[in-house]
C-alpha positions as CSV (number, residue, x, y, z in Angstrom):
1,X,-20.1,60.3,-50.3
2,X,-21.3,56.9,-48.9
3,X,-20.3,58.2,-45.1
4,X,-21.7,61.3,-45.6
5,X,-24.8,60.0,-46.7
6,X,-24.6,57.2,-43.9
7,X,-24.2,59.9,-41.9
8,X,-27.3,61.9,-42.4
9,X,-29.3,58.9,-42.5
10,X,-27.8,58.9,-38.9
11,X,-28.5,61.8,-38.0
12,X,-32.1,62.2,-39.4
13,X,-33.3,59.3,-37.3
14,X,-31.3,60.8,-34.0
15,X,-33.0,63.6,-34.3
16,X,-36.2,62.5,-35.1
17,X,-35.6,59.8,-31.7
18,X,-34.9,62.8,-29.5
19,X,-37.7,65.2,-30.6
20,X,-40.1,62.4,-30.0
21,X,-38.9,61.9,-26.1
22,X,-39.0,64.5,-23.7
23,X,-36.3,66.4,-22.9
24,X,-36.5,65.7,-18.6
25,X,-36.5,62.0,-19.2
26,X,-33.2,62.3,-21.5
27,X,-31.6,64.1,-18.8
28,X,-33.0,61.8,-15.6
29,X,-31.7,58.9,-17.5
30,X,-28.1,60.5,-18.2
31,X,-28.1,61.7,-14.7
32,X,-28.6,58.0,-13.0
33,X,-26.5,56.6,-15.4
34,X,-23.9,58.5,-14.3
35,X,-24.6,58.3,-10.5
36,X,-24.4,54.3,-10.8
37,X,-21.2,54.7,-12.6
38,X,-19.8,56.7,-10.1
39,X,-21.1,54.5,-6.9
40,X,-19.5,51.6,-9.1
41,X,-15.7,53.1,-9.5
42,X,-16.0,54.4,-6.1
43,X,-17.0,50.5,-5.0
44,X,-14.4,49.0,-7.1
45,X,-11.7,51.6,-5.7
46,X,-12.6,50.4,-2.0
47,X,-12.6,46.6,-2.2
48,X,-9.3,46.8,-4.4
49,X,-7.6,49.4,-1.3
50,X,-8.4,47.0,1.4
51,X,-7.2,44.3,-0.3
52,X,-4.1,45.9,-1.3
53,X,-3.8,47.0,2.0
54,X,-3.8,43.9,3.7
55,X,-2.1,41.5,1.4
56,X,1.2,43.6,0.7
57,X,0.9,45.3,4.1
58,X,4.1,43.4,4.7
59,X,5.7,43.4,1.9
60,X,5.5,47.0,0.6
61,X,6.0,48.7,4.2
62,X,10.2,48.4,4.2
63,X,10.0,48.9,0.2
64,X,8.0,52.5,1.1
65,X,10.4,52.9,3.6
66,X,13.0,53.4,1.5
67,X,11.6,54.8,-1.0
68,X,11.3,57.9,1.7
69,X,14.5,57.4,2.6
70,X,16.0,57.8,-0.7
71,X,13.8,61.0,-1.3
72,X,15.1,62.7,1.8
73,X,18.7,61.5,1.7
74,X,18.6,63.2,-2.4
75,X,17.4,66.4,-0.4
76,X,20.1,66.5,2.1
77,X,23.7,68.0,1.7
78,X,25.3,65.5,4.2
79,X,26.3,67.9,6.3
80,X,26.7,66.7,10.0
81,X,23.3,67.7,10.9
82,X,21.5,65.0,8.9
83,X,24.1,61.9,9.2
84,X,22.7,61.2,12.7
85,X,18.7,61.0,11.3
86,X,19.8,59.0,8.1
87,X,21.1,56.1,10.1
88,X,18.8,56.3,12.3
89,X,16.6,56.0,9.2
90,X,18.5,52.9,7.6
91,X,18.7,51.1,10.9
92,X,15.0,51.4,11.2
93,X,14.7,50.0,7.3
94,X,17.4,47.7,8.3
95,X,15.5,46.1,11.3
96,X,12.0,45.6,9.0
97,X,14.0,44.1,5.9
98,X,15.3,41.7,8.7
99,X,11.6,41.0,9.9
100,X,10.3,40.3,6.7
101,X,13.1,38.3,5.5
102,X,12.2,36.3,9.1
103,X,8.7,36.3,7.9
104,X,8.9,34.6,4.7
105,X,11.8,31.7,6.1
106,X,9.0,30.7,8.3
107,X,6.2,31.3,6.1
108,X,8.6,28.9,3.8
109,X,8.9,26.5,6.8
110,X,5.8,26.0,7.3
111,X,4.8,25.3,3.3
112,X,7.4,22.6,3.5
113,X,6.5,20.9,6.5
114,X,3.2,21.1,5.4
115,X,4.0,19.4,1.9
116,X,6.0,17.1,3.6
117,X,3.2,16.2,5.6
118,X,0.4,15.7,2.8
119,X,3.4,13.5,1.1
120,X,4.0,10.8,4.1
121,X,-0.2,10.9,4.1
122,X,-0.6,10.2,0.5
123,X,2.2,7.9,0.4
124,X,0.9,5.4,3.6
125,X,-2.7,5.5,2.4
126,X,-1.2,3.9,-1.1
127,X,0.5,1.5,1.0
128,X,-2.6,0.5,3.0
129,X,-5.2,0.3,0.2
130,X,-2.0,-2.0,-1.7
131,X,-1.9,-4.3,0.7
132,X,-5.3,-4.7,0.9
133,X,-5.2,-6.1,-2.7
134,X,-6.6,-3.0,-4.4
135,X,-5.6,-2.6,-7.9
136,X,-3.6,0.5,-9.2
137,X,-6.8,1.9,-11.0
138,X,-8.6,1.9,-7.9
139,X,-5.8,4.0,-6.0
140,X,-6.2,6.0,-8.6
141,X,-9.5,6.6,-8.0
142,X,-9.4,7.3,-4.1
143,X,-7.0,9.2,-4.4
144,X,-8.3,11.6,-6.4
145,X,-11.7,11.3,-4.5
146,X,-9.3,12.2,-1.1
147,X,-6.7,14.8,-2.0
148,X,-8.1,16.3,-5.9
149,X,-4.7,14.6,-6.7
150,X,-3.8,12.7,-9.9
151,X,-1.3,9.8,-9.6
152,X,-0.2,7.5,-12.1
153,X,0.9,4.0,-12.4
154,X,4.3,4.6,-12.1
155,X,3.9,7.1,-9.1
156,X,2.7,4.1,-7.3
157,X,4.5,1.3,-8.1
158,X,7.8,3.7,-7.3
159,X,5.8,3.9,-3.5
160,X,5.1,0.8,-3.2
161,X,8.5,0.0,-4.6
162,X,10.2,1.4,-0.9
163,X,8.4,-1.8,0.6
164,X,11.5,-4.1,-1.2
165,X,14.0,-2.9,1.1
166,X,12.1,-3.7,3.4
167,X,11.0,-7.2,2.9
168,X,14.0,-8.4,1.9
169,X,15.8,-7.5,5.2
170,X,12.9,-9.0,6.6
171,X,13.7,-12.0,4.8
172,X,17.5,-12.1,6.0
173,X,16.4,-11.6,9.4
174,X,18.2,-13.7,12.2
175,X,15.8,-16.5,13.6
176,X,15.5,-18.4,16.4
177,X,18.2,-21.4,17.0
178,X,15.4,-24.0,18.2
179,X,11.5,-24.1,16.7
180,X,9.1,-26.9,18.0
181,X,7.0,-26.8,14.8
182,X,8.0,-25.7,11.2
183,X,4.6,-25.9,9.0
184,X,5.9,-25.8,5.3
185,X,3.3,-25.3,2.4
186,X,3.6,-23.3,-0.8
187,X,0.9,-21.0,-2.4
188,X,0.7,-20.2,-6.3
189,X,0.0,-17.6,-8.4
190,X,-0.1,-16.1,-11.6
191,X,3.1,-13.8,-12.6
192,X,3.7,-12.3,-16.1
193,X,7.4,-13.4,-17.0
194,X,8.9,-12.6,-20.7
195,X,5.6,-12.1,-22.3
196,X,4.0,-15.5,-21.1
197,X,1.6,-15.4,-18.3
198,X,3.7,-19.0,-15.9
199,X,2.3,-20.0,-12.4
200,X,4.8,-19.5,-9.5
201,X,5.2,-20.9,-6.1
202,X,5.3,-18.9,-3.2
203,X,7.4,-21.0,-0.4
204,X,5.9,-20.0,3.1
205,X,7.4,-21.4,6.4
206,X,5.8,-20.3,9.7
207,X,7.7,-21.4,12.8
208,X,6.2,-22.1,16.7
209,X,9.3,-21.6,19.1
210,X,9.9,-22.9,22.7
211,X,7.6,-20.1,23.9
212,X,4.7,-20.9,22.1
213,X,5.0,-17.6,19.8
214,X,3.9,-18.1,16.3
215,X,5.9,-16.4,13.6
216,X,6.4,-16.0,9.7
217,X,9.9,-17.4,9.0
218,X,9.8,-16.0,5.2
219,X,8.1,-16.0,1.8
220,X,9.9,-16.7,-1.1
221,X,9.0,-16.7,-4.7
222,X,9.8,-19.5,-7.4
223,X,9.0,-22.0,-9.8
224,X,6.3,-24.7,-9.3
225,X,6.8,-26.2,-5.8
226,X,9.5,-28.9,-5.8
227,X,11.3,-30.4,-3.3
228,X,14.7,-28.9,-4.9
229,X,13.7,-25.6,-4.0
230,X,12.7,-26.3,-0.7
231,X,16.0,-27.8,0.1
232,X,17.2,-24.2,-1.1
233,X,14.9,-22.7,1.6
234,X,15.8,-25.0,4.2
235,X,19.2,-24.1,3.8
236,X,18.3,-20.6,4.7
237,X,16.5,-21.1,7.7
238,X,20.3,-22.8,8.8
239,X,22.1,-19.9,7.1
240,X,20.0,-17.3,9.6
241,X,20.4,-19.1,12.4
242,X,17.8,-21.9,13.0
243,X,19.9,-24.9,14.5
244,X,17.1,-27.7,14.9
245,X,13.5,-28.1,13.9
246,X,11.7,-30.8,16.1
247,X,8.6,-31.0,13.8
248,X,8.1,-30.2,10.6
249,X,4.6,-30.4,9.0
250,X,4.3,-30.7,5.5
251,X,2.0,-32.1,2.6
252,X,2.7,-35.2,0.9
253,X,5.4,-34.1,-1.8
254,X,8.1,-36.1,-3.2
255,X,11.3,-35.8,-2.0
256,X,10.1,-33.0,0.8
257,X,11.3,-35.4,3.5
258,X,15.1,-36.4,1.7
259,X,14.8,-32.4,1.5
260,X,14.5,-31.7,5.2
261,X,16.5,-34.4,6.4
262,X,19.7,-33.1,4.2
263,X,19.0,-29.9,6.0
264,X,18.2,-31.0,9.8
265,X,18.5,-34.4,9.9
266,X,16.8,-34.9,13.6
267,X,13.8,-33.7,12.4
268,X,10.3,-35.6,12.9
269,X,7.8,-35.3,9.8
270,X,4.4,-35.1,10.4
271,X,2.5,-35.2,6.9
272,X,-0.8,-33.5,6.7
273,X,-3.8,-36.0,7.6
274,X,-6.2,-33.8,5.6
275,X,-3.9,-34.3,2.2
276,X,-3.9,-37.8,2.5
277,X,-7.6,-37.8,3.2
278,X,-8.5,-36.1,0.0
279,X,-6.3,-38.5,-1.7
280,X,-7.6,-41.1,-0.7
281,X,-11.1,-39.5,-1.4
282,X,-10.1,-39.7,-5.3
283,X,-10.6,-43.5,-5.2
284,X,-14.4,-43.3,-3.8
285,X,-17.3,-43.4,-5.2
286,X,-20.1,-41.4,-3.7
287,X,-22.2,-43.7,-2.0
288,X,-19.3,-44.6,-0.1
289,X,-17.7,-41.8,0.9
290,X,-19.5,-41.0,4.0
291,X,-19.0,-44.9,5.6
292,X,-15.4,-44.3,4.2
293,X,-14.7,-41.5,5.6
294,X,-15.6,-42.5,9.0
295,X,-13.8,-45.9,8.8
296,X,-10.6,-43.1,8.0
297,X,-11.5,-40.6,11.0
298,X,-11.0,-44.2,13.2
299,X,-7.6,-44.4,11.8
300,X,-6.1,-41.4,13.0
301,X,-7.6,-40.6,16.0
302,X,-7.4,-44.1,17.5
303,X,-5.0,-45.3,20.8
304,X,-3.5,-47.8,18.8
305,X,-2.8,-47.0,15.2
306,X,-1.4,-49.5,13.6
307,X,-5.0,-52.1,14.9
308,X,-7.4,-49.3,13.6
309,X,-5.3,-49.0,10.2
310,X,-5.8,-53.5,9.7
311,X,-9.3,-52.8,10.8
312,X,-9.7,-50.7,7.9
313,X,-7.8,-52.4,5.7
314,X,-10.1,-55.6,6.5
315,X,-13.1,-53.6,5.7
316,X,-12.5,-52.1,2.5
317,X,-9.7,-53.5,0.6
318,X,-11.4,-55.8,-1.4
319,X,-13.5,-52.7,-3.0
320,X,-10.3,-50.0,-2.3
321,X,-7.2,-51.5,-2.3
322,X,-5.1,-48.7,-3.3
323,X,-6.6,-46.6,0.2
324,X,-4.7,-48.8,2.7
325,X,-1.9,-49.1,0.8
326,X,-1.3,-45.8,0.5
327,X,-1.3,-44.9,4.2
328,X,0.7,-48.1,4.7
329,X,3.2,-46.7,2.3
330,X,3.4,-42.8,4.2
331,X,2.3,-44.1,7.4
332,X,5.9,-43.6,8.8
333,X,5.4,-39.8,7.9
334,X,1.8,-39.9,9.0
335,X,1.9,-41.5,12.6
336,X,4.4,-39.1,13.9
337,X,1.4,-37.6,15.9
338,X,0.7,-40.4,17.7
339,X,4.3,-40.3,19.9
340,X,2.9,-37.1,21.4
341,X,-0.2,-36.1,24.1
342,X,-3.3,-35.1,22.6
343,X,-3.1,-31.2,22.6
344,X,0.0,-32.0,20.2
345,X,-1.3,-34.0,18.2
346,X,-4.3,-31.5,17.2
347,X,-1.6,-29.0,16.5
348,X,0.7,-30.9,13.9
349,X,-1.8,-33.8,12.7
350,X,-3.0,-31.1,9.9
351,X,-1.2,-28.4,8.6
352,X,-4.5,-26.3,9.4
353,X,-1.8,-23.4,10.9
354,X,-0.4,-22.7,7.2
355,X,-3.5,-23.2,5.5
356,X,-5.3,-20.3,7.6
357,X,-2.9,-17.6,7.1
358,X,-2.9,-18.9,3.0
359,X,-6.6,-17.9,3.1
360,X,-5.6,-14.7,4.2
361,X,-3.2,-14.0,1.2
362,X,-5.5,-15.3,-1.1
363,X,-8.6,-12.8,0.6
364,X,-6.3,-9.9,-0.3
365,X,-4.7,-11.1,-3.5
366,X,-7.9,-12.6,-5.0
367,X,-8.3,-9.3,-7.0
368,X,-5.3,-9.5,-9.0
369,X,-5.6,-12.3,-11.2
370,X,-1.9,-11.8,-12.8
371,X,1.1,-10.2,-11.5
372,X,3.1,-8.3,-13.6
373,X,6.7,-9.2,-11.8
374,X,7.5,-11.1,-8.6
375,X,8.4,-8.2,-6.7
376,X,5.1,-7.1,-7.2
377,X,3.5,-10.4,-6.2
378,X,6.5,-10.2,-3.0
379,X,5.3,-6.6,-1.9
380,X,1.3,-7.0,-1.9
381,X,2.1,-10.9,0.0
382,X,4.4,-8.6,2.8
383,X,2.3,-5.8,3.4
């Protein structure tokens, strides 16, 4: 009873509505209802066609092909009349199964070169924004900003990761058997290493050969510099080939010269000038250092060396003792510059050579305050 009486309620009102309009307005508004529902289908029916048409065109053409086929070969008796027209019939189907099948192998071709393509892109732009000491959340980020790609950590450390190959045949690399000038200096760094943040030494040795031509010799990664180690890498350059060294430049360190001489026992040392002047800087006070340091430039740059260092001595041993005697005491490894014409001596007084291309590693690295192996610290310093 509570429909029924819904109903009539319903149905009351209905009416009531309809009486109230009039009638030629009811029927106009049905009418272009119905014409603009019509238009619509009619719209829709089009646009859906065509694209039917052309995005299967293809596809569907052999498939309707023998789909007719089948229909007329069920309507033949086989007889020797029709044999002739049905392989005519399947050769036709026959030849466009074969295009299409030739169609999608290249359209398949193409997709892979093309992925292969964006690959070898996205994998030398990480490369190139590594080595020039972004951080992995900032590849990230370009990226993304690029390609609409999302990489993660591990996605490009295992990219970066087909550098070590690399480098490490770069490190085992033959040399030369004869190098005028060996600079030696280490660089450090902070590396994470069994949950404790140590610093590490990286060992660089850039060579200057009988030609002139500057190289990179290698980069090697180790404890805090020590002149054990370097008797390890010394032992390498002889290992790949290096016979003699006639100059090696090096910094002040203890036991760096026993080191070499083990190695390549002709060798000439030629300790950096610059070390031993901020040494001898230490013991200054600064009212003095200017007059000092001036007295020093006398010393290495003068005809005579041994007169300009008792000149100097004279002057300021009563109030620095400990500066003379110190370049009495390395002045063996710090005159070696002296045997040699000028131009030499401006090459191999300092170790200015090494200390250039360290600036360079440390404008790239200077982003990354700790890294988290050596192999990571080994890839960004190689690339």
């Amino acid at each position: 009873s509570y429909y029924l009486e819904s109903w009539g309620y319903f149905s009351d009102n209905a009416t009531i509505f309809l009486m109230s309009t009039p009638l030629a307005s009811i029927r106009e508004s049905v009418d272009l209802a119905n014409r603009f529902l019509a238009y619509v289908g009619i719209a829709a029916l089009f646009v859906g066609s065509v694209f039917i048409y052309f995005t299967t065109k293809k596809i569907t053409s052999p498939i309707l092909q023998l789909a007719n086929l089948s229909e007329k070969m069920s309507n033949l008796d086989f007889d020797a009349k029709y044999t002739g027209q049905a392989e005519d019939e399947i050769g036709v189907l026959g030849n466009s199964m074969n295009r299409l099948s030739d169609t999608l192998k290249e359209t398949i071709g193409q997709l892979r070169t093309a992925n292969t393509e964006l690959q070898q892109d996205i994998e030398e732009k990480i490369l190139s924004m590594y080595a020039k000491g972004m951080t992995t959340g900032d590849i990230e980020t370009h990226i993304q900003d690029i390609y609409g790609i999302s990489v993660s950590d591990s996605t490009v450390s295992r990219i970066t990761d087909k550098i070590l190959p690399i480098a490490k045949e770069w490190q085992q690399r033959p040399l030369e058997a004869i190098y005028a000038v060996v600079f030696l200096d280490a660089i450090h760094y902070h590396v994470r290493s069994e949950g404790q943040i140590v610093k590490k030494a990286v060992y660089i040795a850039i060579g200057i050969d009988l030609d002139g031509r500057k190289d990179v010799l290698g980069m090697w990664v180790g404890e805090n510099e020590s002149a054990k180690f370097w008797a390890t890498v010394l032992n390498g350059l002889r290992n790949r080939g290096v016979e003699d060294i006639f100059i090696a430049c090096t910094d002040n360190l203890a036991g760096f010269d026993a080191a070499i001489h083990a190695t390549f026992p002709q060798t000439e040392i030629q300790n950096c000038i610059i070390h031993q002047l901020r040494n001898s800087s230490k013991y200054v006070s600064y009212k003095d250092l200017k007059a000092l340091m001036a007295d020093l430039k006398a010393v290495y740059a003068a005809v005579d060396e041994q007169a300009a260092l008792d000149a100097f001595g004279e002057h300021w041993d009563r109030k620095y003792p400990k500066i003379s005697q110190s370049w009495r005491d390395n002045w063996a490894n710090l005159s070696t510059y002296f045997k040699y014409p000028q131009e030499v001596r401006r090459l191999i007084y300092t170790t200015n050579a090494i200390e250039g291309f360290n600036r360079q590693l440390r404008k790239v690295t200077k982003a990354k305050s700790v890294f988290p192996t050596d192999d990571s610290l080994l890839k960004m310093l190689y690339l």
